[in-house]
mmCIF entry with sequence, helices, sheets and N, C-alpha, C, O atoms, coordinates in Angstrom:
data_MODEL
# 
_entry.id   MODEL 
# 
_entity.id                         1 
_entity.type                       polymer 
_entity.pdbx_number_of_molecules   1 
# 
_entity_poly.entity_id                      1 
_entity_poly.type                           'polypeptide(L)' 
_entity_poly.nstd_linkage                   no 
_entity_poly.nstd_monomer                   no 
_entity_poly.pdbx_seq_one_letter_code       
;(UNK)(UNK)(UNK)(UNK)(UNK)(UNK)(UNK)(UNK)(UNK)(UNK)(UNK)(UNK)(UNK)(UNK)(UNK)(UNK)
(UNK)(UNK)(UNK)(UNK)(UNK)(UNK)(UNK)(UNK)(UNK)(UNK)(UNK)(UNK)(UNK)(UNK)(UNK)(UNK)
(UNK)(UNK)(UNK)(UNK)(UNK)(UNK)(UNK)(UNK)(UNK)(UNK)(UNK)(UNK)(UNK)(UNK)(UNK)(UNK)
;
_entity_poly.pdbx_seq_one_letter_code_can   XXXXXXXXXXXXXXXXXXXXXXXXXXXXXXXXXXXXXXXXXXXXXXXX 
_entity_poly.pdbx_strand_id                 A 
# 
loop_
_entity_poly_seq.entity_id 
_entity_poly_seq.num 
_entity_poly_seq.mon_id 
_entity_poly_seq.hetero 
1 1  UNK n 
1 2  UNK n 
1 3  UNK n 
1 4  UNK n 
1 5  UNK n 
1 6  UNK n 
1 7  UNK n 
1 8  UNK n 
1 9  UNK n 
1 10 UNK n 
1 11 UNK n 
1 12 UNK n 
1 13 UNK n 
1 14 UNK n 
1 15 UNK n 
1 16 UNK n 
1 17 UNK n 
1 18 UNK n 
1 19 UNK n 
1 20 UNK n 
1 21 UNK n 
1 22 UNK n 
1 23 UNK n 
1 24 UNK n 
1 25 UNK n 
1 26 UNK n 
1 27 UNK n 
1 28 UNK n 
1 29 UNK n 
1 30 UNK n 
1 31 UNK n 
1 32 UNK n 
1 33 UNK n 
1 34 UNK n 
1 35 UNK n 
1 36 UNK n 
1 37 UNK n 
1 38 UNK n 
1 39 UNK n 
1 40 UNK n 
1 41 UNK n 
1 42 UNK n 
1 43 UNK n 
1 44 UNK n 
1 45 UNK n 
1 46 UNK n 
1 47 UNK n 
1 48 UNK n 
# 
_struct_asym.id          A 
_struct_asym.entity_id   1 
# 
loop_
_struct_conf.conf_type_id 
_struct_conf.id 
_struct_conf.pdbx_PDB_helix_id 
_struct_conf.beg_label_comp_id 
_struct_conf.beg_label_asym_id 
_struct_conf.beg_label_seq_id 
_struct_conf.pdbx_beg_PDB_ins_code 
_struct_conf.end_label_comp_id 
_struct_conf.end_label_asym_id 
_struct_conf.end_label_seq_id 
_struct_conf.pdbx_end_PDB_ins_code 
_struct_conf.beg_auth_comp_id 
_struct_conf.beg_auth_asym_id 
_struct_conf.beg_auth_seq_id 
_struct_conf.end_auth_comp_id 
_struct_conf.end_auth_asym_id 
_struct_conf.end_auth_seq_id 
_struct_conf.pdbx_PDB_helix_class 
_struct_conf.details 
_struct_conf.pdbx_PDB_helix_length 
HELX_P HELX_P1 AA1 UNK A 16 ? UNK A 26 ? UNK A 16 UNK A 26 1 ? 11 
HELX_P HELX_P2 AA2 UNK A 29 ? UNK A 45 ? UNK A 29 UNK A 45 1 ? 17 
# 
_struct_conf_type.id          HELX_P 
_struct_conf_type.criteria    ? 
_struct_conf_type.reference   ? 
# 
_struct_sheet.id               AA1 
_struct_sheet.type             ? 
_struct_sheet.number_strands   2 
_struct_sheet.details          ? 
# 
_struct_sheet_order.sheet_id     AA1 
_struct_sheet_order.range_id_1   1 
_struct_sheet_order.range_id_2   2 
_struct_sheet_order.offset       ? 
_struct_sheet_order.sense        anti-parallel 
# 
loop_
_struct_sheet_range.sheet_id 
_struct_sheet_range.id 
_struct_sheet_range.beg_label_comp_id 
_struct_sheet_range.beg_label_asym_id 
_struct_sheet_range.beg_label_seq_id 
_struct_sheet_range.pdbx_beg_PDB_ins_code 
_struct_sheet_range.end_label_comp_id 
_struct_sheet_range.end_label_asym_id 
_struct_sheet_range.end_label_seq_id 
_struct_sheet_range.pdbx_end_PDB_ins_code 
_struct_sheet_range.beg_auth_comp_id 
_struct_sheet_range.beg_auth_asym_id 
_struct_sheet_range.beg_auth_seq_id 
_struct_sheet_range.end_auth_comp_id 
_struct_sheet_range.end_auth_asym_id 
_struct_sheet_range.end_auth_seq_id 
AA1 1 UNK A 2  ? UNK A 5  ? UNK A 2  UNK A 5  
AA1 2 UNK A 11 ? UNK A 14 ? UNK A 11 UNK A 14 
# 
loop_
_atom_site.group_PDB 
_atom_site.id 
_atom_site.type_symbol 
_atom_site.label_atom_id 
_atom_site.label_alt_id 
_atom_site.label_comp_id 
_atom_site.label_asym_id 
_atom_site.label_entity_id 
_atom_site.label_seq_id 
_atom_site.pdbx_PDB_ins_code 
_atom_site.Cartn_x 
_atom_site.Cartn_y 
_atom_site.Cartn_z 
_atom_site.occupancy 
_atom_site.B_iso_or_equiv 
_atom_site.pdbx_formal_charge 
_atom_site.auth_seq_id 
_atom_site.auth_comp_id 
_atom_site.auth_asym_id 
_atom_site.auth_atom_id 
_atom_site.pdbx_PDB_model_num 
ATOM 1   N N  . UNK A 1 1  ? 48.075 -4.015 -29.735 1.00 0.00 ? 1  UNK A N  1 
ATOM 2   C CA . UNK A 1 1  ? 47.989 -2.586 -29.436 1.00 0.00 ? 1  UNK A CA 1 
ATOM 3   C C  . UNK A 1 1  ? 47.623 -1.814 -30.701 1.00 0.00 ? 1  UNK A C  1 
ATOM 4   O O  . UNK A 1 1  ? 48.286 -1.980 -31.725 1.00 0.00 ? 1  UNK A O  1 
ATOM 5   N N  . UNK A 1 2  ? 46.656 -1.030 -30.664 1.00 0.00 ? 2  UNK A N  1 
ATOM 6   C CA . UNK A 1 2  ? 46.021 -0.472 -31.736 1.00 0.00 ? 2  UNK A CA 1 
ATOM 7   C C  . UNK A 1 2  ? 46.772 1.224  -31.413 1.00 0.00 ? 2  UNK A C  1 
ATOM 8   O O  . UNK A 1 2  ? 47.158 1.623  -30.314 1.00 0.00 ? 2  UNK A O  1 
ATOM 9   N N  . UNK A 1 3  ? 46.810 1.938  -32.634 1.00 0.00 ? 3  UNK A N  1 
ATOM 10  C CA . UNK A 1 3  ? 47.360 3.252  -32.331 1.00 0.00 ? 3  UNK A CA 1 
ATOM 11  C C  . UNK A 1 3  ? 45.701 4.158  -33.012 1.00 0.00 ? 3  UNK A C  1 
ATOM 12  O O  . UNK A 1 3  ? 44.996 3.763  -33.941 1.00 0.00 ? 3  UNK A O  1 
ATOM 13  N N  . UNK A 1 4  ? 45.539 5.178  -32.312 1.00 0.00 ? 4  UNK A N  1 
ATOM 14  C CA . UNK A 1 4  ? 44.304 5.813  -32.121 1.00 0.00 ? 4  UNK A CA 1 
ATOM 15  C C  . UNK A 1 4  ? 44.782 7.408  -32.451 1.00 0.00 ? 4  UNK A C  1 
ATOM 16  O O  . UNK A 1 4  ? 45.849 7.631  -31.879 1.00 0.00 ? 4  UNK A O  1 
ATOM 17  N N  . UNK A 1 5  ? 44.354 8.416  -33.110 1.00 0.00 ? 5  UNK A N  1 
ATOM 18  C CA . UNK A 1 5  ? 44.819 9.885  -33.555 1.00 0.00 ? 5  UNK A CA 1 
ATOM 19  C C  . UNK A 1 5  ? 43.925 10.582 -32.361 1.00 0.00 ? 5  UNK A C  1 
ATOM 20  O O  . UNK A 1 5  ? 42.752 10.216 -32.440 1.00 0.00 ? 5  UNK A O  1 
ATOM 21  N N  . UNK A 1 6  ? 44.122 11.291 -31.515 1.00 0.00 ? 6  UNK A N  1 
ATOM 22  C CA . UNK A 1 6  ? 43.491 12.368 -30.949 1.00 0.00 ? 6  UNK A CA 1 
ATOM 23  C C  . UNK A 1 6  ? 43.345 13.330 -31.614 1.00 0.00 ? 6  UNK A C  1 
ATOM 24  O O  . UNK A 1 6  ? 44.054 13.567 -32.591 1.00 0.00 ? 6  UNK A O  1 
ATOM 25  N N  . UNK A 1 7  ? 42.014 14.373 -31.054 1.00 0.00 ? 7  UNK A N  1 
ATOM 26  C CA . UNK A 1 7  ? 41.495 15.455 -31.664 1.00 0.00 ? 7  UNK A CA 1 
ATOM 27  C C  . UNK A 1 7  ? 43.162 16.890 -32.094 1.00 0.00 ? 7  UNK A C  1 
ATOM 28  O O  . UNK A 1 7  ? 43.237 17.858 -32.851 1.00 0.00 ? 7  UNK A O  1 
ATOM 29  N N  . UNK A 1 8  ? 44.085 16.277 -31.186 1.00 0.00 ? 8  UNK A N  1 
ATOM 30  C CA . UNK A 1 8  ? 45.402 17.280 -31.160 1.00 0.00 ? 8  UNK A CA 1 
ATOM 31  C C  . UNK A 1 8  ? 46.280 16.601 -32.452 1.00 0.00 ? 8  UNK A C  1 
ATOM 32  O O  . UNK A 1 8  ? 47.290 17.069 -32.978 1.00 0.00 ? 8  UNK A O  1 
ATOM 33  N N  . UNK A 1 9  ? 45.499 15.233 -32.817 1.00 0.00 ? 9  UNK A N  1 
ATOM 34  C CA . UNK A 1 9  ? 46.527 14.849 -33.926 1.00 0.00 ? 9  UNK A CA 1 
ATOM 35  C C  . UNK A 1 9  ? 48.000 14.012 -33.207 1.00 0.00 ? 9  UNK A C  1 
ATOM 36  O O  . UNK A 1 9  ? 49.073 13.756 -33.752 1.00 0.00 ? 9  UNK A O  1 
ATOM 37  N N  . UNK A 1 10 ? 47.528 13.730 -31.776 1.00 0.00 ? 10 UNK A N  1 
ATOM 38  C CA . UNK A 1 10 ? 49.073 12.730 -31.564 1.00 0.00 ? 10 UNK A CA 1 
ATOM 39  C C  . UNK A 1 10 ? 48.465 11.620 -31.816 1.00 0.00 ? 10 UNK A C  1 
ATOM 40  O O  . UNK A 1 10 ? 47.241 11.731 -31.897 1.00 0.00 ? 10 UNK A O  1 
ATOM 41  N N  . UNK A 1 11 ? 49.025 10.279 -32.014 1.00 0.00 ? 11 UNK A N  1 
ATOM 42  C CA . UNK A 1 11 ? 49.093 8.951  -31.562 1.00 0.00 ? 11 UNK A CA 1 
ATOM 43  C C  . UNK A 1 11 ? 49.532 8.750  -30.377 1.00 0.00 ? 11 UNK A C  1 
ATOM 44  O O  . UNK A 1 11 ? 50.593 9.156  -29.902 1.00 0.00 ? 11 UNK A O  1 
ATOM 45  N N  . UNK A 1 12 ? 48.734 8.129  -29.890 1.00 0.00 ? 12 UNK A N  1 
ATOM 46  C CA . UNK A 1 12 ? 48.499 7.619  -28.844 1.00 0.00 ? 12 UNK A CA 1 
ATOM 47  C C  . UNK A 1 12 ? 47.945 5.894  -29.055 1.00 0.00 ? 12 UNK A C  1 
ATOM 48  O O  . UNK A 1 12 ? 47.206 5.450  -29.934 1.00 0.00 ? 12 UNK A O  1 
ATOM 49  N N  . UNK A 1 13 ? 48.823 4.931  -27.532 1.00 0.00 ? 13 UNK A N  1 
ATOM 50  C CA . UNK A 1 13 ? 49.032 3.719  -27.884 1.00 0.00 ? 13 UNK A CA 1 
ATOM 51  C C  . UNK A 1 13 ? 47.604 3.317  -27.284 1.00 0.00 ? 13 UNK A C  1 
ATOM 52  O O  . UNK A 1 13 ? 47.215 4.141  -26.456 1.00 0.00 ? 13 UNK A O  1 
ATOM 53  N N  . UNK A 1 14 ? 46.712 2.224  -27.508 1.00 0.00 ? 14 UNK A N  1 
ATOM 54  C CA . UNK A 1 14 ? 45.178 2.072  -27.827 1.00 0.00 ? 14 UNK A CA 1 
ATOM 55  C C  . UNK A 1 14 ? 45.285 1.078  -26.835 1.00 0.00 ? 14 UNK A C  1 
ATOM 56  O O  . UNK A 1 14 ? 46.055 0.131  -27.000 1.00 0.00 ? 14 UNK A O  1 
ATOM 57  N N  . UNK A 1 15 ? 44.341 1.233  -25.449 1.00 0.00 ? 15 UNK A N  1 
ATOM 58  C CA . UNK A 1 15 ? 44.538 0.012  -24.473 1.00 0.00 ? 15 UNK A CA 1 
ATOM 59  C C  . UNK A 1 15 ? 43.077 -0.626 -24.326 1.00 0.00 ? 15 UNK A C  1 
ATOM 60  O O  . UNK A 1 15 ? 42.225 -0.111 -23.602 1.00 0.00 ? 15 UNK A O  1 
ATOM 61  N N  . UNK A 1 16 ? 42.863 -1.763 -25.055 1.00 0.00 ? 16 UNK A N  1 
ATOM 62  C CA . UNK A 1 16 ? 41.051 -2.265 -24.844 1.00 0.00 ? 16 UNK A CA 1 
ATOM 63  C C  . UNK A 1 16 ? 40.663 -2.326 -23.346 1.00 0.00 ? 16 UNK A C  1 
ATOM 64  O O  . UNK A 1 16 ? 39.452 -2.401 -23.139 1.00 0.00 ? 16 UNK A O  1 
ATOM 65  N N  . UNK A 1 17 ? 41.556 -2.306 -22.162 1.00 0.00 ? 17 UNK A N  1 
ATOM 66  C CA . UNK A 1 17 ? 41.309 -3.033 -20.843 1.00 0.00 ? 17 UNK A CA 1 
ATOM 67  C C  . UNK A 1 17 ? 40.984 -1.382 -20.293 1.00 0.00 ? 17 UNK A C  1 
ATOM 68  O O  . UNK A 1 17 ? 40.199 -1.091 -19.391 1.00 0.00 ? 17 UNK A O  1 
ATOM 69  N N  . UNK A 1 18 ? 41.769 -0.471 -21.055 1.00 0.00 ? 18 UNK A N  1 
ATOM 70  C CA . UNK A 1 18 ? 41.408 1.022  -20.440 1.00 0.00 ? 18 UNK A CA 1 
ATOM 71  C C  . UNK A 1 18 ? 40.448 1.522  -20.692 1.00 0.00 ? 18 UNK A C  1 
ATOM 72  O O  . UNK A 1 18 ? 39.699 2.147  -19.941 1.00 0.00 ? 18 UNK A O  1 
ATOM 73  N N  . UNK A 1 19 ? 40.295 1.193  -22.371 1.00 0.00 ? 19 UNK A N  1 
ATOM 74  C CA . UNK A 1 19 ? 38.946 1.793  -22.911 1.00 0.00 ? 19 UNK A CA 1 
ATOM 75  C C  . UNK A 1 19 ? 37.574 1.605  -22.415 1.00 0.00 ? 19 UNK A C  1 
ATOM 76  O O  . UNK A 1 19 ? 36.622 2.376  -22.526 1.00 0.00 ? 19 UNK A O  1 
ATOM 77  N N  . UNK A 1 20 ? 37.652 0.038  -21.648 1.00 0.00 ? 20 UNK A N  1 
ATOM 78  C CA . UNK A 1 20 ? 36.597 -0.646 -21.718 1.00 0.00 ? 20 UNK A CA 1 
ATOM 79  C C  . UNK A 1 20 ? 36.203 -0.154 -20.140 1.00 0.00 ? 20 UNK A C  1 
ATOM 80  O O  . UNK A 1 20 ? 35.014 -0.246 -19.835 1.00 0.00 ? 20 UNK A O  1 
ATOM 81  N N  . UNK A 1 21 ? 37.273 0.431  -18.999 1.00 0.00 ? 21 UNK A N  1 
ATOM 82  C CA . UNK A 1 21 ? 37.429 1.296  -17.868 1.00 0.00 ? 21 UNK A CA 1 
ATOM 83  C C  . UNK A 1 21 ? 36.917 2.162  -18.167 1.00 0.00 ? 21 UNK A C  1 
ATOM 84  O O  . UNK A 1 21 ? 35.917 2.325  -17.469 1.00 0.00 ? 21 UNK A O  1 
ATOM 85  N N  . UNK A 1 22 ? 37.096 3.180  -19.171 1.00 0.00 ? 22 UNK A N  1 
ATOM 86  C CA . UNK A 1 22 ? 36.618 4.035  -19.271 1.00 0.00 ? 22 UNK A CA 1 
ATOM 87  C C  . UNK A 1 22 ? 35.425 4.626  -19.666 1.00 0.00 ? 22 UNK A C  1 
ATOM 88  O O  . UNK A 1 22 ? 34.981 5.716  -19.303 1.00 0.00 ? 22 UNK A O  1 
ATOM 89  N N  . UNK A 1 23 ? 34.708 3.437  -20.810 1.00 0.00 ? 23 UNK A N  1 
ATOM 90  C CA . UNK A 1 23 ? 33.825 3.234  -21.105 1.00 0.00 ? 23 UNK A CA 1 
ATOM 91  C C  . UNK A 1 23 ? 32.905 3.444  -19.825 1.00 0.00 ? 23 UNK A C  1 
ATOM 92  O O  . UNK A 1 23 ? 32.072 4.349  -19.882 1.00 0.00 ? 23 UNK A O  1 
ATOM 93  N N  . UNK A 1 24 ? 32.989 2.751  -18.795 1.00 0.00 ? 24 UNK A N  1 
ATOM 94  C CA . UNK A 1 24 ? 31.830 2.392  -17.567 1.00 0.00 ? 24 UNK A CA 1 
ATOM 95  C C  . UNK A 1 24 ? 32.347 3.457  -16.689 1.00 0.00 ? 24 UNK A C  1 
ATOM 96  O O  . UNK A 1 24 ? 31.555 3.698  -15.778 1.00 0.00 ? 24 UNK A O  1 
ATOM 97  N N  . UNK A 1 25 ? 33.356 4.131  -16.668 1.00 0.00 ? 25 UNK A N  1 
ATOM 98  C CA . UNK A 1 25 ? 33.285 5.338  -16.100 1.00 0.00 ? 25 UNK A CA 1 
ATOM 99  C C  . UNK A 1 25 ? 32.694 6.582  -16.543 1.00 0.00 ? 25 UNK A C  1 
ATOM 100 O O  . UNK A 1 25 ? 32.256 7.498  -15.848 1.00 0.00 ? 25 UNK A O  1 
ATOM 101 N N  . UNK A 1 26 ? 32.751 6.470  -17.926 1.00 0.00 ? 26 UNK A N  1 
ATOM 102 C CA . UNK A 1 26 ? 32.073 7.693  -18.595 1.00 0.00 ? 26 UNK A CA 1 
ATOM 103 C C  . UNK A 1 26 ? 30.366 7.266  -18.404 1.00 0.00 ? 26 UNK A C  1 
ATOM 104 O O  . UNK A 1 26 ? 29.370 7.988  -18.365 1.00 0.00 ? 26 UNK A O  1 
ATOM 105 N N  . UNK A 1 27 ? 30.463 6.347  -18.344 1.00 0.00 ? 27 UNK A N  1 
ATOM 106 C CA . UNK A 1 27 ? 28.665 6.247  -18.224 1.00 0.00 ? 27 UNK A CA 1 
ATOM 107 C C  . UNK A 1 27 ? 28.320 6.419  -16.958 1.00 0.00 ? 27 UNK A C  1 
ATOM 108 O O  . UNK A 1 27 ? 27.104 6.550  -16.822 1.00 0.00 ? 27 UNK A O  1 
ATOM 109 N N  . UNK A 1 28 ? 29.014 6.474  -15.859 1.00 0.00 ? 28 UNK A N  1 
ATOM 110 C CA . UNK A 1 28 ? 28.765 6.729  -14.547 1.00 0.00 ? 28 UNK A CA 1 
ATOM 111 C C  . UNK A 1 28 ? 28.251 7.927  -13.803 1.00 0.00 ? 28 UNK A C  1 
ATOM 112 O O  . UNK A 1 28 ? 28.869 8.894  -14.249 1.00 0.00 ? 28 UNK A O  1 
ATOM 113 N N  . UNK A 1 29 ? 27.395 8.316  -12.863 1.00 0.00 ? 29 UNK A N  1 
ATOM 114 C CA . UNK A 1 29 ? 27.056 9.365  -12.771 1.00 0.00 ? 29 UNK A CA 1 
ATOM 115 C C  . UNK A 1 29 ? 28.408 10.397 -11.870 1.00 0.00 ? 29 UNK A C  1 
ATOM 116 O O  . UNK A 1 29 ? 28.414 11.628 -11.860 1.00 0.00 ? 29 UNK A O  1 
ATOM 117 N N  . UNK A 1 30 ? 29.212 9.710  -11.340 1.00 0.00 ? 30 UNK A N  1 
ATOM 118 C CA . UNK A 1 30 ? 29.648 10.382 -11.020 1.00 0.00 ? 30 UNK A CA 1 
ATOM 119 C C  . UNK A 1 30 ? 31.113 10.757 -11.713 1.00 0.00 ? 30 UNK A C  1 
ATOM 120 O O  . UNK A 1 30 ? 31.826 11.736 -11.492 1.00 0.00 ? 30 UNK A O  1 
ATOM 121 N N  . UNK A 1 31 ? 31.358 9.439  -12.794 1.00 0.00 ? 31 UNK A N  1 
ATOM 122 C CA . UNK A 1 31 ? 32.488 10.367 -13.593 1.00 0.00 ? 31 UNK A CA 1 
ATOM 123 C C  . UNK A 1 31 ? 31.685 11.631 -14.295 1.00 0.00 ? 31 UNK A C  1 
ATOM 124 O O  . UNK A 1 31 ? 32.203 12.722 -14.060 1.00 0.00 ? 31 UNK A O  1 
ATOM 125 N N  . UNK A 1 32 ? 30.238 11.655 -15.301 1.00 0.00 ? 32 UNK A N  1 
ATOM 126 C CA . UNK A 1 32 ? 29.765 12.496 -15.390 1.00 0.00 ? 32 UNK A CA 1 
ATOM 127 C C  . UNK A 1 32 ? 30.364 14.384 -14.292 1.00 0.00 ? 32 UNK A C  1 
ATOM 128 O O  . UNK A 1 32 ? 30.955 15.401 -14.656 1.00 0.00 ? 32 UNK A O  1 
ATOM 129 N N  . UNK A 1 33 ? 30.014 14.116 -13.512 1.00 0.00 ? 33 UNK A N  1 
ATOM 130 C CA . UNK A 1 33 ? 30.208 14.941 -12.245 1.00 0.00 ? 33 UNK A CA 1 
ATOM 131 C C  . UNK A 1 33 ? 31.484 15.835 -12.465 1.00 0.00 ? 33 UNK A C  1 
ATOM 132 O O  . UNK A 1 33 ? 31.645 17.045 -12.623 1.00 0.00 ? 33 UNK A O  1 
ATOM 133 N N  . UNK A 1 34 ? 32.376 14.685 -12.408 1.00 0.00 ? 34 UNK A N  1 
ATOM 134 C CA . UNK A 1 34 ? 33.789 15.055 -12.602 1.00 0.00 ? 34 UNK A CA 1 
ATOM 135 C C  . UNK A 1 34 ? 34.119 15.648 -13.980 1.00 0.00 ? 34 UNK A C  1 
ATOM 136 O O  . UNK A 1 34 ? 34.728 16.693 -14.211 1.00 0.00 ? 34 UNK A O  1 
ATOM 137 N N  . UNK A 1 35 ? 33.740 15.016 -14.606 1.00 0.00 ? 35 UNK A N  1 
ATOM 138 C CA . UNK A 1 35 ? 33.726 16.044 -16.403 1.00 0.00 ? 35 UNK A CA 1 
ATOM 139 C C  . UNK A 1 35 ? 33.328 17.176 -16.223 1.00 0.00 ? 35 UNK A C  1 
ATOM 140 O O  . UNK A 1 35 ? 33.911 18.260 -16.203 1.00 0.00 ? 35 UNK A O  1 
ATOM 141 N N  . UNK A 1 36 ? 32.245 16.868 -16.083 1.00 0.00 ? 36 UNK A N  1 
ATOM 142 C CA . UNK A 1 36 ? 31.657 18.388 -16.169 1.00 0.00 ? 36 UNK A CA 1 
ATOM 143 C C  . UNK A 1 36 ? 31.975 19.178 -15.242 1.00 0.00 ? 36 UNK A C  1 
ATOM 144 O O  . UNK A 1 36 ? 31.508 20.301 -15.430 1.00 0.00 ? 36 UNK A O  1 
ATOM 145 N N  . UNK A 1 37 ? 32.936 19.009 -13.753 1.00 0.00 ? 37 UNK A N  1 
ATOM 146 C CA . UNK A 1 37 ? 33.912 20.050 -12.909 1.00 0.00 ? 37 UNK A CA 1 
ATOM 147 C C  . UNK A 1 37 ? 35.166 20.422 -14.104 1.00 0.00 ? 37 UNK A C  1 
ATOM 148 O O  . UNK A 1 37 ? 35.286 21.585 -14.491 1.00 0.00 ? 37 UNK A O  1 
ATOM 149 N N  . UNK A 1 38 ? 35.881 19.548 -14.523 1.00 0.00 ? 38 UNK A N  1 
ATOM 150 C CA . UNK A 1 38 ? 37.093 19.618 -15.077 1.00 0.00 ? 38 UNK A CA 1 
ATOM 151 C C  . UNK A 1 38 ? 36.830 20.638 -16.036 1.00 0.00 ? 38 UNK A C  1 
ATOM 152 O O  . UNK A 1 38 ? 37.476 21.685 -16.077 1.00 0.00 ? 38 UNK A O  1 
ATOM 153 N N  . UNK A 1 39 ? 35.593 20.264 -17.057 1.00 0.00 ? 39 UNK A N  1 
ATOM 154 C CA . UNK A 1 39 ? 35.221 20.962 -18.423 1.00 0.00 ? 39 UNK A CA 1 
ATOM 155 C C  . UNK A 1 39 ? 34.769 22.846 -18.035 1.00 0.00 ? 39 UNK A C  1 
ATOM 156 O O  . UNK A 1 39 ? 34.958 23.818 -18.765 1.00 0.00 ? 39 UNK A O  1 
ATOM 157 N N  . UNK A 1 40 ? 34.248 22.808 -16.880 1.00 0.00 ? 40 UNK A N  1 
ATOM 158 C CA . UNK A 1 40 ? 34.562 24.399 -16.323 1.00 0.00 ? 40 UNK A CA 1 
ATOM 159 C C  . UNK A 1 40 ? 35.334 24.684 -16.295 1.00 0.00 ? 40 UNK A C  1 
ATOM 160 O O  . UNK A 1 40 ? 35.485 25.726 -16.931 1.00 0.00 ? 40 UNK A O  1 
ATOM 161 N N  . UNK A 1 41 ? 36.648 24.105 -15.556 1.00 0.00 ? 41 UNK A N  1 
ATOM 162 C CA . UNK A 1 41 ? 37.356 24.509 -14.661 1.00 0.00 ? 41 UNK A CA 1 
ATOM 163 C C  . UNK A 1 41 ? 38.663 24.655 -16.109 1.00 0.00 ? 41 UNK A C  1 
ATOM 164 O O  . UNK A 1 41 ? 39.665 25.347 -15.932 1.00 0.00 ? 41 UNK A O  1 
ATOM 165 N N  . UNK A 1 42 ? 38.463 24.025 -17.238 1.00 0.00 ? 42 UNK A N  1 
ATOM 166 C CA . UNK A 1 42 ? 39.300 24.451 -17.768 1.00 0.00 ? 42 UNK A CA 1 
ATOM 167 C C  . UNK A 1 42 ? 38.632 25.733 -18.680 1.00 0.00 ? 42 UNK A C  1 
ATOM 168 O O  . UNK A 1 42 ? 39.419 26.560 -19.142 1.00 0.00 ? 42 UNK A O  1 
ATOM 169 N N  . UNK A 1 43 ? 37.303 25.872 -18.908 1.00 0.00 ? 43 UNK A N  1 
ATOM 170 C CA . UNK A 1 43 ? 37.050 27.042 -19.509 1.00 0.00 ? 43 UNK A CA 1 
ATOM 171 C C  . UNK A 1 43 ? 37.010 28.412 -18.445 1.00 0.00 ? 43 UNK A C  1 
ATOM 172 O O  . UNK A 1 43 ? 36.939 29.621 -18.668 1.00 0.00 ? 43 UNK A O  1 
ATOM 173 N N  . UNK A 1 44 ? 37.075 27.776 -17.454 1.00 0.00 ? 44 UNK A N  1 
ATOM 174 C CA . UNK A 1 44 ? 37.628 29.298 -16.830 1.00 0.00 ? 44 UNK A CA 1 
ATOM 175 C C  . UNK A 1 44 ? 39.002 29.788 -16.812 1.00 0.00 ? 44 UNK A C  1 
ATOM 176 O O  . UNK A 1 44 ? 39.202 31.002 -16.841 1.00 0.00 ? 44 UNK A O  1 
ATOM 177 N N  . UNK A 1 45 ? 40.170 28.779 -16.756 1.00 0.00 ? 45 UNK A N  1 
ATOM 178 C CA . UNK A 1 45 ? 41.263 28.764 -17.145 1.00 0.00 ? 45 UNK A CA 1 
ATOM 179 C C  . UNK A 1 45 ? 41.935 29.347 -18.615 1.00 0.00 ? 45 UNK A C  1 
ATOM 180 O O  . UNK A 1 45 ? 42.834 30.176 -18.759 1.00 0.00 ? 45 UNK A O  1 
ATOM 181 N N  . UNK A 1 46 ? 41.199 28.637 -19.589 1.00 0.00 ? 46 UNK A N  1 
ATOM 182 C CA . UNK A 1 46 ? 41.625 29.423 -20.647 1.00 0.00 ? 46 UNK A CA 1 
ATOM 183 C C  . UNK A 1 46 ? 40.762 30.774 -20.692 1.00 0.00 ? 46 UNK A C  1 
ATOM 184 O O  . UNK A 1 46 ? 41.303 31.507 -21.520 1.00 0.00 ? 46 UNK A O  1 
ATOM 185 N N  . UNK A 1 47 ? 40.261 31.052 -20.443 1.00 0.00 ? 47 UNK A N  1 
ATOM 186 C CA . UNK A 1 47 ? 39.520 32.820 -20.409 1.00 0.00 ? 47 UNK A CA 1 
ATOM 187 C C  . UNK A 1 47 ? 40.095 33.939 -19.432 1.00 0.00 ? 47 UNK A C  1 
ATOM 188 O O  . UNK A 1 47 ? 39.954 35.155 -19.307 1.00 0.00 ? 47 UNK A O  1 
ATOM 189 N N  . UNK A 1 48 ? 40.779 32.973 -18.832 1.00 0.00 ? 48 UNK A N  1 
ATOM 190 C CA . UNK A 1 48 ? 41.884 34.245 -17.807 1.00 0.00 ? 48 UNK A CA 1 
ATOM 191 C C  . UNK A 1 48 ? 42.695 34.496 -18.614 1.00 0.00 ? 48 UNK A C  1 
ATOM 192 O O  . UNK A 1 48 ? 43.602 35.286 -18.353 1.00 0.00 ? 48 UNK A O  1 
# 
């Protein structure tokens, strides 16, 4: 288990079997999709 710093500065515990999930989800068109709903949906959130 590798420990990894997020952009917030926690540690967080490092999972290769997740990363490597996530990896092929982020390249996917439709996780794409979903990012880019979430990534609005929180900049409309913080601007209220």
């Amino acid at each position: 288990t590798r420990f990894l710093k997020t952009p917030e500065g926690v540690v967080r515990s490092y999972d290769r079997t997740r990363n490597v999930i996530c990896t092929e989800c982020r390249n996917s068109v439709t996780m794409q999709r979903v990012l880019a709903f979430y990534r609005g949906h929180h900049r409309e959130a913080k601007s209220e």
